[in-house]
N, C-alpha and C positions, 0 to 999 in steps of 0.2 A: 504494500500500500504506500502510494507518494502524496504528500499534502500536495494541494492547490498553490499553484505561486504565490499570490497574494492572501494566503492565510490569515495573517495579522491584519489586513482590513478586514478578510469576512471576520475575524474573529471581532475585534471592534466594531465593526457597524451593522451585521448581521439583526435585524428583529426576531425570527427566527430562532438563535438563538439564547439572544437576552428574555424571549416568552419559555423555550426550555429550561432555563434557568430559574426563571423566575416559579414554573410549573415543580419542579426539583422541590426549590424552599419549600412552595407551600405544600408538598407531599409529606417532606420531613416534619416541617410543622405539625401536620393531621396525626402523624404518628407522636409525638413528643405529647400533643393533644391525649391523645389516648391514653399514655401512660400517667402523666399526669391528671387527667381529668377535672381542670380548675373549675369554678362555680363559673356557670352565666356562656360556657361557649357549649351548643351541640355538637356532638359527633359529628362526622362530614360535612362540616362547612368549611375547613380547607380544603377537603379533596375536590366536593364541587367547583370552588374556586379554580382550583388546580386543571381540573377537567374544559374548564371554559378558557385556559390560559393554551393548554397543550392543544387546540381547537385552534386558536388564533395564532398559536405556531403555525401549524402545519397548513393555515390560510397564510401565513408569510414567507414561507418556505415556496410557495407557489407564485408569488407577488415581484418583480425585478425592483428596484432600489435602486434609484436613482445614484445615489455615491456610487453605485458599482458601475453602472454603464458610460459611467464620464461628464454625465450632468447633474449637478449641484442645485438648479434651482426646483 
């Protein structure tokens, strides 16, 4: 397997994957939730969260970005 030339732009400017990331946290979250169990949050309200973030991944991962293709505005 060979990265992509410009790696460190996808890596920095990717949406894609700043929503998997951000999908990640609140997974971990949901489980910390769980063991913990503080007063006043339900069960799966991270993981829905999470569910609707890994959704708008995979709609960005689809989407071309402008910073990639050479234009800025």
């Amino acid at each position: 397997m060979i990265l992509i030339e410009d790696w460190r732009a996808v890596l920095a400017k990717a949406w894609s994957l700043k929503f998997n990331a951000a999908a990640g946290l609140l997974g971990a979250a949901e489980v910390y939730i769980a063991l913990v169990q503080p007063a006043g949050i339900p069960n799966g309200v991270f993981a829905g969260i999470a569910a609707v973030v890994s959704l708008l991944a995979f709609g960005a991962r689809l989407l071309a970005q402008r910073e990639f293709n050479g234009t800025d505005k």
